[in-house]
N, CA, C and O atoms as a GROMACS GRO file, in nm:
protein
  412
    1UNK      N    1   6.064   6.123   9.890
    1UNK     CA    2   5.986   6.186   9.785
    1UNK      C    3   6.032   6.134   9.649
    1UNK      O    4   6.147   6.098   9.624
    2UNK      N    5   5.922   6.133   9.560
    2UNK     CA    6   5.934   6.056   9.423
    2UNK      C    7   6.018   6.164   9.372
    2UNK      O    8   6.022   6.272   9.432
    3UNK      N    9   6.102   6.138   9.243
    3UNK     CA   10   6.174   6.252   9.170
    3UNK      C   11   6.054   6.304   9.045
    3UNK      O   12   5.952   6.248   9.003
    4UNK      N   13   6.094   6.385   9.023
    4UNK     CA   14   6.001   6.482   8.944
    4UNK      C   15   5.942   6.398   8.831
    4UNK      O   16   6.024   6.313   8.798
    5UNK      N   17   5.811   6.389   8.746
    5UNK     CA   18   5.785   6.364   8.641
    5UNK      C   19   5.898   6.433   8.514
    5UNK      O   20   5.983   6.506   8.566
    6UNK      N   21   5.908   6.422   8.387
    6UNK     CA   22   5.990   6.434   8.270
    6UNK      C   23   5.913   6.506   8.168
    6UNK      O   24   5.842   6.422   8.112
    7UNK      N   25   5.894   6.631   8.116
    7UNK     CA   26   5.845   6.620   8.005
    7UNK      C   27   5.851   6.606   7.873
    7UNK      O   28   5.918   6.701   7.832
    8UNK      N   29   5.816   6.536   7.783
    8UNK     CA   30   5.915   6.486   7.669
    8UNK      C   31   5.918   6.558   7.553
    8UNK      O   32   6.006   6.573   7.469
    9UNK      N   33   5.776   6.613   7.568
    9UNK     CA   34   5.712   6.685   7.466
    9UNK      C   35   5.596   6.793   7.453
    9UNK      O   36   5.488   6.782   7.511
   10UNK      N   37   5.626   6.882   7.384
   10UNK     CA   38   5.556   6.993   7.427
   10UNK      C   39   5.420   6.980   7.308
   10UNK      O   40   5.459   7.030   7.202
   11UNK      N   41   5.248   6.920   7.294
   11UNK     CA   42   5.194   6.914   7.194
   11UNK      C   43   5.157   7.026   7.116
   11UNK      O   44   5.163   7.057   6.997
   12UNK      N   45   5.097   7.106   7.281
   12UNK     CA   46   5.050   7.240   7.143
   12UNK      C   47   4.987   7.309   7.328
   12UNK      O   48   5.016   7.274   7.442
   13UNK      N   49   4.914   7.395   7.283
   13UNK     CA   50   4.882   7.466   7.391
   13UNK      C   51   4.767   7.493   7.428
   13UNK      O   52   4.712   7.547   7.332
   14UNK      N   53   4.672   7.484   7.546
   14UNK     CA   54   4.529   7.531   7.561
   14UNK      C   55   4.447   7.617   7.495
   14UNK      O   56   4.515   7.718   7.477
   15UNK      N   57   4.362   7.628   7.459
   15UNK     CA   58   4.311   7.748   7.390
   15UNK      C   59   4.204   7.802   7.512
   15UNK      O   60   4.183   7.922   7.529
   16UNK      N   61   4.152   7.715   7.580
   16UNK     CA   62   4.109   7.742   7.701
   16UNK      C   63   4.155   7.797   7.868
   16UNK      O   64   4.259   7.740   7.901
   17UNK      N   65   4.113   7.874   7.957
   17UNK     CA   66   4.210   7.868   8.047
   17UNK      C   67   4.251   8.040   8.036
   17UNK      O   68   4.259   8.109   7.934
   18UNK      N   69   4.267   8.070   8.149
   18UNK     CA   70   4.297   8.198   8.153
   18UNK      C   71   4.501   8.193   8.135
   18UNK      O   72   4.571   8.285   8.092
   19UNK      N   73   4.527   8.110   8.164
   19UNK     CA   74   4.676   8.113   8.172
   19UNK      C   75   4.730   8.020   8.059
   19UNK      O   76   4.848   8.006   8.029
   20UNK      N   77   4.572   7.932   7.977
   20UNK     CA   78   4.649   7.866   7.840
   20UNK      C   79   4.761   7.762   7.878
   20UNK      O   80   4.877   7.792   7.853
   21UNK      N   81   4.740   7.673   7.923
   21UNK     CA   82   4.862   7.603   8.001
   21UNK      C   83   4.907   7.535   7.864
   21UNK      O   84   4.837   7.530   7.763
   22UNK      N   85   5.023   7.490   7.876
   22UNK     CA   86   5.094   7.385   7.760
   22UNK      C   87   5.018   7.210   7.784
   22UNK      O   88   4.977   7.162   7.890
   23UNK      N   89   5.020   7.147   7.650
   23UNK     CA   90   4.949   7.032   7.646
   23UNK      C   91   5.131   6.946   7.640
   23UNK      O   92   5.202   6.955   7.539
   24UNK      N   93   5.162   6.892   7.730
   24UNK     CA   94   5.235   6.835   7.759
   24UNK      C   95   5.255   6.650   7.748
   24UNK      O   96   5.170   6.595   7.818
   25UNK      N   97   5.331   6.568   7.688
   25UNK     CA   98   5.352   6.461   7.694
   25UNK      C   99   5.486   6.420   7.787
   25UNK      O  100   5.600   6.442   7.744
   26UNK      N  101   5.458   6.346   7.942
   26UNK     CA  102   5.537   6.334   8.031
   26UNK      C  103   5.585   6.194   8.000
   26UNK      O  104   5.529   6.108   7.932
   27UNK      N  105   5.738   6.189   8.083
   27UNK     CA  106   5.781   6.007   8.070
   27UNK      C  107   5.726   5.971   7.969
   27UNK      O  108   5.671   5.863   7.990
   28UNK      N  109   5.713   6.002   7.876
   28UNK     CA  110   5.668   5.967   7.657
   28UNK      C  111   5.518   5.902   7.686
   28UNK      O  112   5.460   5.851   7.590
   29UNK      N  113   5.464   5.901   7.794
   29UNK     CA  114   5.335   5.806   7.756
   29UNK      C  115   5.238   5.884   7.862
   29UNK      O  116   5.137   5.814   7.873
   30UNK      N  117   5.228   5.984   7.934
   30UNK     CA  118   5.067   6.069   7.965
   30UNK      C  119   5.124   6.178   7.913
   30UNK      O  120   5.240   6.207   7.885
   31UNK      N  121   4.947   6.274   7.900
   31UNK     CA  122   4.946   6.359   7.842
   31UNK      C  123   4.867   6.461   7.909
   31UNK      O  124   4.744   6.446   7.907
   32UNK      N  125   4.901   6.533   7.950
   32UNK     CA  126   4.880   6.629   8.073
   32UNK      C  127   4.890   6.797   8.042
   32UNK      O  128   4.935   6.833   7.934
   33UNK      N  129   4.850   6.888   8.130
   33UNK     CA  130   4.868   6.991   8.136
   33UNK      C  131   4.971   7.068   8.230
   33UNK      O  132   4.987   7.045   8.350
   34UNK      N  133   5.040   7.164   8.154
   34UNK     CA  134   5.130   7.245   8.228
   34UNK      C  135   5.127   7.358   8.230
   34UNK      O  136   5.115   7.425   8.128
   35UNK      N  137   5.137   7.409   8.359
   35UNK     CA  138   5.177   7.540   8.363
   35UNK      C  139   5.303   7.638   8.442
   35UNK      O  140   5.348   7.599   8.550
   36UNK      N  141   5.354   7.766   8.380
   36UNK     CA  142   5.508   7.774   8.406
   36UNK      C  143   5.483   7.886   8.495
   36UNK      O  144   5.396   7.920   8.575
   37UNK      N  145   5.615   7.939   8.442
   37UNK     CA  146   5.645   8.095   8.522
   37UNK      C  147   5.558   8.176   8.501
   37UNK      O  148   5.522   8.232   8.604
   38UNK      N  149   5.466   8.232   8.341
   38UNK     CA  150   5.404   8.303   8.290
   38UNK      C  151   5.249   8.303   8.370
   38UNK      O  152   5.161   8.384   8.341
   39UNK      N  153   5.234   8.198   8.474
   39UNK     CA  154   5.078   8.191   8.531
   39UNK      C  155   5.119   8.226   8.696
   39UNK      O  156   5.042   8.223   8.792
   40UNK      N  157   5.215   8.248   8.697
   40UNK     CA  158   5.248   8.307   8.832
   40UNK      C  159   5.236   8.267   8.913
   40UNK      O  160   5.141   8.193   8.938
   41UNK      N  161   5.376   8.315   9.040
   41UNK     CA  162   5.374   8.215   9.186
   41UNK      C  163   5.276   8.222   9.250
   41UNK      O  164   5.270   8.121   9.321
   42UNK      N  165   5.218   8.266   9.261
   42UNK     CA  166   5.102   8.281   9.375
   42UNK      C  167   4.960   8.203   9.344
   42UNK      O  168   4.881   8.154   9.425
   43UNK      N  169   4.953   8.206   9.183
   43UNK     CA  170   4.831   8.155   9.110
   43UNK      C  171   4.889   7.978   9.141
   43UNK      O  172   4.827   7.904   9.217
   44UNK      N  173   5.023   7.934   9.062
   44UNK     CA  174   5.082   7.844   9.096
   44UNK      C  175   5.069   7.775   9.274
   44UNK      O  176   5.000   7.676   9.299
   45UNK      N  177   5.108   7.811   9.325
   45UNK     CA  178   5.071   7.786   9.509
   45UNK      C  179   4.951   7.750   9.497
   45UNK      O  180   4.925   7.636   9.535
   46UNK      N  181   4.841   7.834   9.440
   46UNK     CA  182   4.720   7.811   9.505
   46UNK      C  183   4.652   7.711   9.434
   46UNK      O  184   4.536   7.682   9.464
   47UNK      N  185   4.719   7.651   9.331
   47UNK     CA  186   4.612   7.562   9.258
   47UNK      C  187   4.715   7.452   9.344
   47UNK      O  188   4.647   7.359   9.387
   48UNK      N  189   4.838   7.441   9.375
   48UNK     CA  190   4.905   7.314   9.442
   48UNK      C  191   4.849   7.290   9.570
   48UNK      O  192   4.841   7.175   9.615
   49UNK      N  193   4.808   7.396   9.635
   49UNK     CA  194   4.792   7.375   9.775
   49UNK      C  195   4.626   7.326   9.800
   49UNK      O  196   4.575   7.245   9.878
   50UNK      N  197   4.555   7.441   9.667
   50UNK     CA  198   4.427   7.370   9.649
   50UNK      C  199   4.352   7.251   9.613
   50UNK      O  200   4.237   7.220   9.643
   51UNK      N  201   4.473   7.166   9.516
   51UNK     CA  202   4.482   7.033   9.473
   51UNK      C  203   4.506   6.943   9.580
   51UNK      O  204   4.451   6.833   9.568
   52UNK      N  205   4.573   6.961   9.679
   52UNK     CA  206   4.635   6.879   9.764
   52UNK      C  207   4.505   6.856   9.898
   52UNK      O  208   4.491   6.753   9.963
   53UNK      N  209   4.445   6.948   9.909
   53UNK     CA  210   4.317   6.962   9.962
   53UNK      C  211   4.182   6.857   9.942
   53UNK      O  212   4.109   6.779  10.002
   54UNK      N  213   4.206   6.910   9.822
   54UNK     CA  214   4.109   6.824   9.726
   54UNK      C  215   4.127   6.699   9.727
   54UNK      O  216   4.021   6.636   9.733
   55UNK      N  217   4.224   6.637   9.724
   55UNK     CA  218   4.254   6.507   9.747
   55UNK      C  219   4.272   6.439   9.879
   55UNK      O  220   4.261   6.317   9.894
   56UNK      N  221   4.301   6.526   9.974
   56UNK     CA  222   4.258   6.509  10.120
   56UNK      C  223   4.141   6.502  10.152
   56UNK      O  224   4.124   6.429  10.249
   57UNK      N  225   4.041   6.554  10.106
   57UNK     CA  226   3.924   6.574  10.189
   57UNK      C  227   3.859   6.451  10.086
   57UNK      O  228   3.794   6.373  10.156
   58UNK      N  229   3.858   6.411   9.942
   58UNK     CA  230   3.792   6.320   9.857
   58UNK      C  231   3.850   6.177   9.925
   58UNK      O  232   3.782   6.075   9.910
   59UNK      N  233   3.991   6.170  10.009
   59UNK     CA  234   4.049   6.089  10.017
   59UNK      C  235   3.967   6.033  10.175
   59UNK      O  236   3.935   5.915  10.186
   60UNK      N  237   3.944   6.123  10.276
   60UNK     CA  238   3.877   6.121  10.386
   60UNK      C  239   3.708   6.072  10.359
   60UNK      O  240   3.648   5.983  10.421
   61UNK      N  241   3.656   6.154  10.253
   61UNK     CA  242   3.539   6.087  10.225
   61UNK      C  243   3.537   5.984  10.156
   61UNK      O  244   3.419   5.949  10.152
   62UNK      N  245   3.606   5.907  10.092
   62UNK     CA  246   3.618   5.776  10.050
   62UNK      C  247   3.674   5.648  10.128
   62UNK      O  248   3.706   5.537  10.084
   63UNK      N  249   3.674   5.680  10.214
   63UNK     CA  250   3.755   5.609  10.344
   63UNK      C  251   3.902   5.549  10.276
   63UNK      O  252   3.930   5.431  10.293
   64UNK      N  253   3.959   5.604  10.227
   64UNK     CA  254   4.076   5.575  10.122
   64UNK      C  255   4.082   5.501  10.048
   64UNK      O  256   4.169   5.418  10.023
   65UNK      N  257   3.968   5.528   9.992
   65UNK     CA  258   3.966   5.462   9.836
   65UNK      C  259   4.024   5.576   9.762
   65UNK      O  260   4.042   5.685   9.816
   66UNK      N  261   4.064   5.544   9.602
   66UNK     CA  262   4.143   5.658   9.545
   66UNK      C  263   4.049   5.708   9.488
   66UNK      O  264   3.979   5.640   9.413
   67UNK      N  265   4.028   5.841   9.512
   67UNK     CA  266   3.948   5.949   9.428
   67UNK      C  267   3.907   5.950   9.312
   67UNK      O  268   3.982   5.888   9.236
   68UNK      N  269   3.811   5.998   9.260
   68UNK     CA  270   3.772   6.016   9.129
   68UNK      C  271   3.757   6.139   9.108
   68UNK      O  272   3.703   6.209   9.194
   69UNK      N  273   3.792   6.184   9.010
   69UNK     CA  274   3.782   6.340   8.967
   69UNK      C  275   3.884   6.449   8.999
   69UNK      O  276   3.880   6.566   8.962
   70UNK      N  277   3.977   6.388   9.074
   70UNK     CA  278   4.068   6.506   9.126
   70UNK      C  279   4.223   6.481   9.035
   70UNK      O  280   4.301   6.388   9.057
   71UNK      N  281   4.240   6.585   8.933
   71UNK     CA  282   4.347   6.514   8.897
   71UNK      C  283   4.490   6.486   8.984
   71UNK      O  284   4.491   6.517   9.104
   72UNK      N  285   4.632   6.415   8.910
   72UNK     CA  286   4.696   6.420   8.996
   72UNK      C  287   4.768   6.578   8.952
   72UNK      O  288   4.756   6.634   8.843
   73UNK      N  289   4.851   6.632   9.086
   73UNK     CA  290   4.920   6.706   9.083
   73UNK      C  291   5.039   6.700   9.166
   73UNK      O  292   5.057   6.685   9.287
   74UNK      N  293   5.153   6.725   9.016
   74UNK     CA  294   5.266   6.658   9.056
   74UNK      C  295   5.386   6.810   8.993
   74UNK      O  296   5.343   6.918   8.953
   75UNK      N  297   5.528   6.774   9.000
   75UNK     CA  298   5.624   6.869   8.937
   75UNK      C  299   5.684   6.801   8.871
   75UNK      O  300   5.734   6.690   8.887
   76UNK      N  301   5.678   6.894   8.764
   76UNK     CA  302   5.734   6.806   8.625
   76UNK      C  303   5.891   6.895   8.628
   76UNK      O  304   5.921   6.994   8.695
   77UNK      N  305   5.967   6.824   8.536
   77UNK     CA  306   6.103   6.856   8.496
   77UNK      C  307   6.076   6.906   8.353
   77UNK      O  308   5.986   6.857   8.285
   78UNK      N  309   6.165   7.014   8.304
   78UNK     CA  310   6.114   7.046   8.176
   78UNK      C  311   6.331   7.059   8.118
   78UNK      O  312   6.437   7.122   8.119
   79UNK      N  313   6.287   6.992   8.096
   79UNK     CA  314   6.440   6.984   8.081
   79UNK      C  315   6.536   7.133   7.957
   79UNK      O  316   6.499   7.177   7.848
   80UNK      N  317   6.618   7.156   8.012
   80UNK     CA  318   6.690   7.246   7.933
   80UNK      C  319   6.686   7.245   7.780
   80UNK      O  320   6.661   7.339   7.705
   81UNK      N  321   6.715   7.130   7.753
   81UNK     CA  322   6.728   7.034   7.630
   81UNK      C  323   6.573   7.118   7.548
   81UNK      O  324   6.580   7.206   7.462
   82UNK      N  325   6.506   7.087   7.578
   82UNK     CA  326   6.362   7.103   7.537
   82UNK      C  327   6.315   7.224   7.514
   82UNK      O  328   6.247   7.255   7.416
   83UNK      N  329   6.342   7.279   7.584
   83UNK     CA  330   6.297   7.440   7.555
   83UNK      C  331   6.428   7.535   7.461
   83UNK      O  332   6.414   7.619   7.372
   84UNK      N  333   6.542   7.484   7.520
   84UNK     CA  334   6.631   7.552   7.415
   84UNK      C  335   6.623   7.514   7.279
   84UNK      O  336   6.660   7.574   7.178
   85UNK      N  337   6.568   7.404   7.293
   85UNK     CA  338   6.591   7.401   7.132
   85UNK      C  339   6.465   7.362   7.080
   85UNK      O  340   6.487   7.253   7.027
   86UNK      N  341   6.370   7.385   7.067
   86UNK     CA  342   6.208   7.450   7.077
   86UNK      C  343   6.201   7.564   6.960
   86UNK      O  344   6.242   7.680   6.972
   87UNK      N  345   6.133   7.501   6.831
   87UNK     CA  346   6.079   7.608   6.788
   87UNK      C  347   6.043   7.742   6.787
   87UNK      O  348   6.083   7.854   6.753
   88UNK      N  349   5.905   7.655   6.866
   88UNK     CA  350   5.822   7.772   6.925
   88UNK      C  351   5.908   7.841   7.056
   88UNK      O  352   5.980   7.788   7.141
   89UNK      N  353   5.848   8.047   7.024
   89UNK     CA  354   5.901   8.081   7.127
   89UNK      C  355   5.855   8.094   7.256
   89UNK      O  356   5.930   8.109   7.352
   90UNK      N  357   5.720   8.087   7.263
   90UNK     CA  358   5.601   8.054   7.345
   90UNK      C  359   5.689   7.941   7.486
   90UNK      O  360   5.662   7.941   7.606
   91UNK      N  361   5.782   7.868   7.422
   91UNK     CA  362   5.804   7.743   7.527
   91UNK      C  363   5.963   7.864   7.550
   91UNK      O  364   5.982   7.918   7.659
   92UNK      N  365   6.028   7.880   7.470
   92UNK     CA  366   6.137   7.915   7.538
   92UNK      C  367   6.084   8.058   7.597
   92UNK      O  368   6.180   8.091   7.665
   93UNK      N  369   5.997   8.150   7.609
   93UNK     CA  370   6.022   8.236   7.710
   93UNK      C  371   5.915   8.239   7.809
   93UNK      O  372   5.896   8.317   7.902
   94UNK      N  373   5.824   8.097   7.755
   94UNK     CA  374   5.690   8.072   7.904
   94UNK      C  375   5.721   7.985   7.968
   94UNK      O  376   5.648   7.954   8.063
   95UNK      N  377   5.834   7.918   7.942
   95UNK     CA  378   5.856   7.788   8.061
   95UNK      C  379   5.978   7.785   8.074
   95UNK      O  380   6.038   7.680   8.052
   96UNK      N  381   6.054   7.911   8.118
   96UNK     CA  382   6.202   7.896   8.168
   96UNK      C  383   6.190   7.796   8.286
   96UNK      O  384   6.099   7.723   8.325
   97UNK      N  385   6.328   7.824   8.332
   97UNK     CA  386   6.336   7.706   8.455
   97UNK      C  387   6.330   7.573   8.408
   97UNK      O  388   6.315   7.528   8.294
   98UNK      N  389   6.351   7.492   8.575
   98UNK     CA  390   6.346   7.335   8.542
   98UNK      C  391   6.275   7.315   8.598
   98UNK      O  392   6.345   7.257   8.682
   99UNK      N  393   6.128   7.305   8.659
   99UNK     CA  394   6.041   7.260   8.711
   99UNK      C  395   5.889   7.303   8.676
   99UNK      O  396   5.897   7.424   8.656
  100UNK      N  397   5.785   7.273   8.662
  100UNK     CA  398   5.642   7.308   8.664
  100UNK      C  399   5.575   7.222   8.710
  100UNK      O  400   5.613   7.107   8.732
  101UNK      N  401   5.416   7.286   8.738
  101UNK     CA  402   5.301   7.227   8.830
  101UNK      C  403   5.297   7.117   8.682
  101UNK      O  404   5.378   7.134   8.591
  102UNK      N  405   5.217   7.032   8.680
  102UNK     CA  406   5.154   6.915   8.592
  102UNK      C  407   5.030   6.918   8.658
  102UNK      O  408   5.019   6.931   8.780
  103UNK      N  409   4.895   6.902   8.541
  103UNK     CA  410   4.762   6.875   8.668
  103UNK      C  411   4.714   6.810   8.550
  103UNK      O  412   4.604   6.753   8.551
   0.00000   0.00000   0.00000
């Protein structure tokens, strides 16, 4: 298994979205969406397990060609570094931990 994506930078945050995910800049060069602890395990599971689906079945109907439309979904690292010392408090008490979904 690949090691986790990096996130480098936190841009600003959804205004859309029931859970408002963070607008995230990973490994300094994509720019992606995240979401933490605050959107919950279970909501979390089901968009991973539902993503992974999605790309199975687009992947089966394309005879494995790579999909269009499905983003990727991966786990990002949110490093200690980053949130502790974070302005905003939005990042230090919505994205504890070291890991999140990326989509």
């Amino acid at each position: 298994m690949n090691s986790p994506a990096t996130i480098t930078s936190v841009l600003g945050r959804s205004e859309q979205g029931m859970t408002r995910p963070f607008i995230c800049q990973v490994n300094h060069f994509n720019t992606c969406y995240v979401k933490g602890a605050y959107a919950g395990q279970r909501s979390l599971c089901c968009e991973w397990v539902a993503g992974w689906l999605a790309m199975a079945i687009l992947l089966e109907l394309s005879s494995g060609a790579s999909p269009i439309g499905v983003p990727v979904i991966e786990i990002a690292e949110v490093p200690r570094a980053l949130t502790e010392s974070s302005a905003r408090r939005d990042i230090r008490t919505d994205m504890p931990g070291i890991h999140a979904p990326i989509f």
